[in-house]
N, C-alpha and C positions, 0 to 999 in steps of 0.2 A: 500664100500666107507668110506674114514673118513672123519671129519669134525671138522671145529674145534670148536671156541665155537659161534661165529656166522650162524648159519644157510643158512645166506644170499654166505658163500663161500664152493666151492667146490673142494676137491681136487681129483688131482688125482695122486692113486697112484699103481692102478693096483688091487684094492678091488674090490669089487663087487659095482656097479651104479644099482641108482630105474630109472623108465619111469619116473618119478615126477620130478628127480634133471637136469636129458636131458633138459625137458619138461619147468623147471623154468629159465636154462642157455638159451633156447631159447627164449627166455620173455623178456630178461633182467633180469629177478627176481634173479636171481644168479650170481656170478661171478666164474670162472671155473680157476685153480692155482693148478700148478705142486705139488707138495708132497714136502716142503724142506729135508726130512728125507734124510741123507747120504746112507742108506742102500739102497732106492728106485732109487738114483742117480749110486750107484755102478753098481745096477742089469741091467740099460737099459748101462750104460758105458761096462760092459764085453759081452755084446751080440755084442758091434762095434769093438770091442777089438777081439774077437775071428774070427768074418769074415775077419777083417784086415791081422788075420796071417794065415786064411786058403788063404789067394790070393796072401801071400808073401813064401806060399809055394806049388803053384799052385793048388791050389784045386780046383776041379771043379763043380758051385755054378750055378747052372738054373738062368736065369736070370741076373747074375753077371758075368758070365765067356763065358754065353752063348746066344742066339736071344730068345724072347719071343714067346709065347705059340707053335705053330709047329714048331718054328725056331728052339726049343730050341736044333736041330743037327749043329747048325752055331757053330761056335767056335771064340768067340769074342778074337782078339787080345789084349794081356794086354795093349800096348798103346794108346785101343780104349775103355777101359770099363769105364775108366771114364768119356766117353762123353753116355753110354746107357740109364741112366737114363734122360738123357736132350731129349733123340729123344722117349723114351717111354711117357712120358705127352707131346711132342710135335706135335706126330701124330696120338693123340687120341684127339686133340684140333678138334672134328668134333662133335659137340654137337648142338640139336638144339631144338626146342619147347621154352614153357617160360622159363622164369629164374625162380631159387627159388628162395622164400619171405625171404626175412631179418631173418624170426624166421625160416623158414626152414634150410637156410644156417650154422645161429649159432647152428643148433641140428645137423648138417653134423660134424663141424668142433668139438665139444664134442663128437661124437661116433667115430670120426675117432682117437681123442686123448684116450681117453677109451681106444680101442683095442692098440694101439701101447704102451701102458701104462703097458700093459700085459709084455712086457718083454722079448717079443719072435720073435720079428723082427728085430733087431742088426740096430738101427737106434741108430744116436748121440743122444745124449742131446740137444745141438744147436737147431734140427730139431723140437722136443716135444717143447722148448722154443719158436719157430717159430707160432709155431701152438698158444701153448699159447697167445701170444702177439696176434695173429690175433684176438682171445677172448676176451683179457684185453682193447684191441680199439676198435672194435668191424668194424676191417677191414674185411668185407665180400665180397671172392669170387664170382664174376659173374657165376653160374651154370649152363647151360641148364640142362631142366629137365629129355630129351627125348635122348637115345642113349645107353641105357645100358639094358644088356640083362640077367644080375643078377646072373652071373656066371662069372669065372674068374674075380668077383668083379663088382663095378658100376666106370668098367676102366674110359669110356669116360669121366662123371660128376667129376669123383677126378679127374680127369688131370688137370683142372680147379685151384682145390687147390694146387696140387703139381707145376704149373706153377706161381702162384701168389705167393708163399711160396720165388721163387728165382726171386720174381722182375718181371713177366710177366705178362699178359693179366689186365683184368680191375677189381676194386675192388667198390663195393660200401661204401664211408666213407666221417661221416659227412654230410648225404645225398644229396653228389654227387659220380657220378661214375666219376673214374680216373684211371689212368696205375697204377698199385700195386707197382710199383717203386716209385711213388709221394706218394704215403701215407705209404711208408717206411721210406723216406727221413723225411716227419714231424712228422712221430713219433718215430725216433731215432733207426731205426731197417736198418739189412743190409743185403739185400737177399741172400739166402744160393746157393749153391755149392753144388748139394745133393753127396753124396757119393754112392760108388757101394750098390746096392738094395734098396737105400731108394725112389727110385720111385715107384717099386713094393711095395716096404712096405705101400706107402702112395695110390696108386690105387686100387693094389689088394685086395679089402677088401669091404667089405657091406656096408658102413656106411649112404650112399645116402638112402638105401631103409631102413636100420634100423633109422634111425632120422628119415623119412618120416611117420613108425610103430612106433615111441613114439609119436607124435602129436596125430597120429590117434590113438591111444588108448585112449589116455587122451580127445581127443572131444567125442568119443562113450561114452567112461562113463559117462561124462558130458549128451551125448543125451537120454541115460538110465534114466537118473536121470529126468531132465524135462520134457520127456515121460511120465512118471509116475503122476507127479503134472498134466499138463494138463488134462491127462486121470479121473484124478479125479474132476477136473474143468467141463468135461464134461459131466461127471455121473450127475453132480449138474445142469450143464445147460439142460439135458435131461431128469432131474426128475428121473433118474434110481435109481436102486437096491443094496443100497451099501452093504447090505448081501452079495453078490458075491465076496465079498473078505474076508469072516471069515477065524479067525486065525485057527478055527479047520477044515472046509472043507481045508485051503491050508498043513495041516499038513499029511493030508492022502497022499499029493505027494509029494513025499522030495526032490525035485528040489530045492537047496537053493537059486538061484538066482532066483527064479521063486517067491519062498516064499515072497525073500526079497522085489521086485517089487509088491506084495499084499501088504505086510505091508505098505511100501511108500502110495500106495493110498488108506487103510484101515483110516490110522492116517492125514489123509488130510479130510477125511469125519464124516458122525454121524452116526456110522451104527444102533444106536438103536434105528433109527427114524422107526414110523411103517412104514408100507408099506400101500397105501392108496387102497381103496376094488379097483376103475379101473385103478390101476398098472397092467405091464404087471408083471406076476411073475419070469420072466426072460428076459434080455437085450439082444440085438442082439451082436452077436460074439465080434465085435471090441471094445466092455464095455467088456462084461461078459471075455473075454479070454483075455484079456490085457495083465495080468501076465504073459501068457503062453509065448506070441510075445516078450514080451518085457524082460522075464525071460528068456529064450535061448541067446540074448545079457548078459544080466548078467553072466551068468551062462559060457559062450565062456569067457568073459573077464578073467577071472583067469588063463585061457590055454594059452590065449594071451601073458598074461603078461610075463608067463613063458619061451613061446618061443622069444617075442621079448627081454626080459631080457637075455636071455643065449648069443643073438646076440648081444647084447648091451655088454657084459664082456667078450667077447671071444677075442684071437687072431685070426684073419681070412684071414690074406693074405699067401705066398708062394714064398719060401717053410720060414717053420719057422725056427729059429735057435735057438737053445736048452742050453743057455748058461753055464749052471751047468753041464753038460755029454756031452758036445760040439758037438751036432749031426748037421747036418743040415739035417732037415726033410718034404721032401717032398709031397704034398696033395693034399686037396681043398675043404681047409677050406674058402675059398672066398664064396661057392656055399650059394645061398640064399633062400634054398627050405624050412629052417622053417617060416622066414618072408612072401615067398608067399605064403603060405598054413596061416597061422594066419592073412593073412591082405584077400585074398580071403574071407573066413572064417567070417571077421569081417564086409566085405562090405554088404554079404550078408544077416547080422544079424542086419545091421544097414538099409538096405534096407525093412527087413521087418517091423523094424519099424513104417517108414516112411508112408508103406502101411498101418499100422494100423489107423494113425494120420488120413492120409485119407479119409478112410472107416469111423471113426467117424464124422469128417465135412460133409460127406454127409449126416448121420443122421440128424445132426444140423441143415441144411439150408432145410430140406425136412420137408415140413410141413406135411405130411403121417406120419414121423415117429418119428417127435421132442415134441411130447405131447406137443403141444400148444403155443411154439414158432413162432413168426413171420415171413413169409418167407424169406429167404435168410439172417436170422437174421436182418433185417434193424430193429434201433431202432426209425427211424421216425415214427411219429405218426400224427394225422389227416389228412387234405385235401391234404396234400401232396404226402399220403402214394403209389399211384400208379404210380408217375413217379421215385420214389427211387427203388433200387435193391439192397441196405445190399453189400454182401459180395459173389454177385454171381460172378465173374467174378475173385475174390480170390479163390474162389473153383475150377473154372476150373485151374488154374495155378497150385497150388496143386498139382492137379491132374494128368498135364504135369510133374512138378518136378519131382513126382513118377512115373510116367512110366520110365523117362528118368534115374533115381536112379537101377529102378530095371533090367532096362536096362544091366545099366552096370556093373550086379553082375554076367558073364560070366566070370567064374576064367581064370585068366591069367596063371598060374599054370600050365594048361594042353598045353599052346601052344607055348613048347620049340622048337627052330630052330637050327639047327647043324649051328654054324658057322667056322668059322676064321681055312679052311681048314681040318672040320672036327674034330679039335682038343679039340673043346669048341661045344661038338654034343650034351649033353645031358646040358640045361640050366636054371633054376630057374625061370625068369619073375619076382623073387622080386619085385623090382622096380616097372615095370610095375602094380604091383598089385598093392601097396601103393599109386602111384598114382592113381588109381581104387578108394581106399579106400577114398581118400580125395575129390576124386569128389564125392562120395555116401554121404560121412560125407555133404561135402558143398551142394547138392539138400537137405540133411533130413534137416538141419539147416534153409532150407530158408522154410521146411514145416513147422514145428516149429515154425519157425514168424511168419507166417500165423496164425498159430494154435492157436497164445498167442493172437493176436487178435481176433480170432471167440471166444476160450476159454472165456476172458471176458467180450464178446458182450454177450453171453450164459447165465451167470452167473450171468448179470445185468437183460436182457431180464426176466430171470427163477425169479427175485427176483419180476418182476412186473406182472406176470401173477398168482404168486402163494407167497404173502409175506410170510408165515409160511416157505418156503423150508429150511430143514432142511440145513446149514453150516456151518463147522467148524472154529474155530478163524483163524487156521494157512491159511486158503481157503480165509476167509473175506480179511484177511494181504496183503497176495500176487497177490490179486485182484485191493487191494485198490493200490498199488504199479506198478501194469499196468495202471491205471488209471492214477498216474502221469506221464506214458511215453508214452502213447497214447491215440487219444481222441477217445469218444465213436464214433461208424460209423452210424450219424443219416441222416444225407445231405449226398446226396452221393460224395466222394472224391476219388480223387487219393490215392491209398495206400502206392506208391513207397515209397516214405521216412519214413516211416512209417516200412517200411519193414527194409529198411536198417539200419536203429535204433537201431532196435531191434537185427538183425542179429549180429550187432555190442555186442549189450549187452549178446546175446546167447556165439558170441566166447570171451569173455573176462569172463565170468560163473559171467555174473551180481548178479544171486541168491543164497546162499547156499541153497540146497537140502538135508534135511535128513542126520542124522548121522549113518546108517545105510545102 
């Protein structure tokens, strides 16, 4: 990618895109601008330039000249081809489940401009400008989420865009939703005319499930990362062993993400506080092996990034057009088998997580195993103390969240369905997975509220049963910092809002974590 000297703008010019910059134009955090450079303007103007005169010298163009995926034996009459791309988005308008979120939609409409950016799908100018503009106002496409089978593209969901692009279906702008012809009209745009194959160019293609694998990347890391601070938060609230994360025992395993996930909760702690004679000399699993759980996320992240990056900067739809050696070349490159295997992959690494977080609160609130903690962590104290219950009734929800989390880390992956007259027989689930993904992300996220709550009820609890406990300044910091955003749980309360708080401050990454 370039950039220019503002960071906050993104261009595009057919370079290589991070998950971060997707990630920030989904936010708002960035704004997303064509490339003024003449040479990038030539490069997408002779890919419509050369289809223009393979059709004025009858060439015969899948898609263009011909009916879509089994039709493609129909023989579209030349004074019919320029209505095929208005009935390709128009009878794929069968979409249904939710709609995608405001940030979803703008990471759809960035990967979709990405790939076409590439230079190999013989779209106008006009059209990339289209898209643009839909970005610069931040006119967002109505989506369903549900109807794409992750092969021969996320047809259904782009229909969506490719119909709002020329004035159809409804738009969210200004937050209200309206005909995408009214918020054309007030913002000084005029619905386009697609030309022969720019409906293929803008359906056939990943972007629904690759924008879905940039979010979701960017929350794991994010859940990686305060995984780790908690996990140390609860060492301190259970009196444990912060020995079990030395720099020399994690060097004998050269798992660098595994490493890096000790250090994080190594430099959160004292580890050279002794260890007291009735210490247990080792933690039960979900301390002592924290690393291990939460290091296999780390450690997948990198493969991640690779595979959903390569989909992120690819051309992906079909067939492409080759404008330098004028081929038209036919594929399928649409197929979205690295996305579901990386987003698969990632659910299920973010699910185990989730069971670690778990498996610790149960330690916590179990007075057999929490050295001296009060039950259910309730921090009431005297006459009161038996009709209060802490944090039991958090623990069980928890503990729904995860089952339902690990639930659904049955990869989508393996369960392709021949469709659309066998033609589209062997098919990716992309999509499908990503939405996998974001459901696992959003149960571990709401374990994690939880967790930030037990975490500091833990932490206070351990400070008055044992004042010497050894803790670190950065531990003190981000304790004292929960403490302004939630109150201690001594009366017992509803936690709902409490929850949602927090949730709030989890997806927006309230905290920096570690520079490593």
């Amino acid at each position: 990618m370039t950039q220019n000297a503002s960071p906050a703008l993104v261009l595009f010019d057919g370079s290589p895109l991070k998950i971060e910059q997707i990630v920030a134009i989904a936010h708002g955090q960035a704004k997303a601008a064509l490339s003024p450079a003449p040479e990038f303007r030539a490069r997408i103007q002779k890919g419509a330039d050369f289809l223009d005169r393979l059709l004025r010298e009858d060439g015969v163009v899948y898609g263009v000249t011909t009916g879509y995926g089994d039709s493609c034996t129909v023989v579209v009459p030349p004074e019919l081809v320029s209505e095929l791309p208005h009935h390709l988005y128009t009878y794929h308008g069968c979409g249904a489940g939710r709609l995608l979120t405001a940030v979803e939609t703008r990471a759809v409409l960035a990967c979709r401009l990405a790939s076409l950016s590439q230079g190999f799908s013989a779209v106008s100018w006009a059209l990339l400008q289209q898209l643009e503009h839909l970005l610069t106002h931040d006119i967002l496409p109505q989506i369903p989420a549900e109807g794409s089978v992750g092969a021969s593209g996320d047809l259904t969901p782009l229909s969506y865009v490719a119909a709002v692009l020329c004035g159809e279906r409804d738009v969210l702008w200004s937050g209200q939703v309206m005909p995408a012809a009214d918020a054309f009209r007030q913002t000084g745009a005029t619905p386009l005319k697609l030309r022969p194959k720019e409906g293929l160019a803008l359906m056939n293609g990943t972007a629904v499930m690759t924008a879905l694998a940039c979010l979701a990347w960017q929350r794991a890391d994010y859940v990686a990362r305060l995984a780790c601070r908690i996990t140390a938060a609860n060492v301190v609230g259970i009196a444990g062993n912060a020995h079990h994360f030395d720099e020399t025992l994690f060097a004998t395993k050269p798992h660098p993400g595994q490493q890096r996930a000790a250090a994080r909760i190594r430099c959160d702690l004292v580890a050279e506080a002794p260890l007291r004679n009735s210490h247990r000399l080792q933690d039960r699993y979900s301390l002592r092996c924290a690393p291990h759980v939460i290091g296999v996320l780390e450690d997948a992240l990198p493969f991640m990034r690779q595979f959903v990056e390569g989909e992120l900067n690819s051309a992906n739809d079909n067939p492409l057009i080759e404008p330098d050696q004028e081929r038209v070349l036919h594929g399928g490159h649409f197929y979205g088998g690295h996305i579901a295997f990386a987003m698969d992959a990632l659910k299920t690494a973010v699910a185990n997580v989730a069971d670690l977080l778990d498996r610790q609160l149960a330690l916590l609130v179990d007075t057999r195993y929490s050295q001296g903690l009060p039950p259910n962590l309730s921090a009431v104290q005297g006459a009161r103390q038996p009709i209060n219950h802490g944090l039991k009734a958090l623990q069980i929800s928890v503990s729904a969240w995860t089952a339902e989390a690990l639930k659904q880390t049955m990869p989508a992956s393996v369960f392709s369905r021949s469709t659309e007259c066998h033609n589209q027989d062997k098919v990716s689930m992309g999509t499908i997975a990503a939405r996998d993904a974001h459901r696992v992300l959003e149960l571990t996220e709401q374990v994690i509220a939880a967790m930030l709550i037990a975490a500091r009820q833990a932490v206070v609890l351990r400070q008055r049963v044992q004042a010497d406990v050894p803790v670190g300044q950065t531990m003190l910091a981000w304790i004292a910092d929960l403490a302004e955003r939630i109150a201690l749980v001594e009366e017992d309360r509803a936690l709902d809002k409490d929850l949602q708080r927090l949730l709030v401050d989890i997806r927006a990454q309230a905290w920096s974590l570690y520079v490593h």
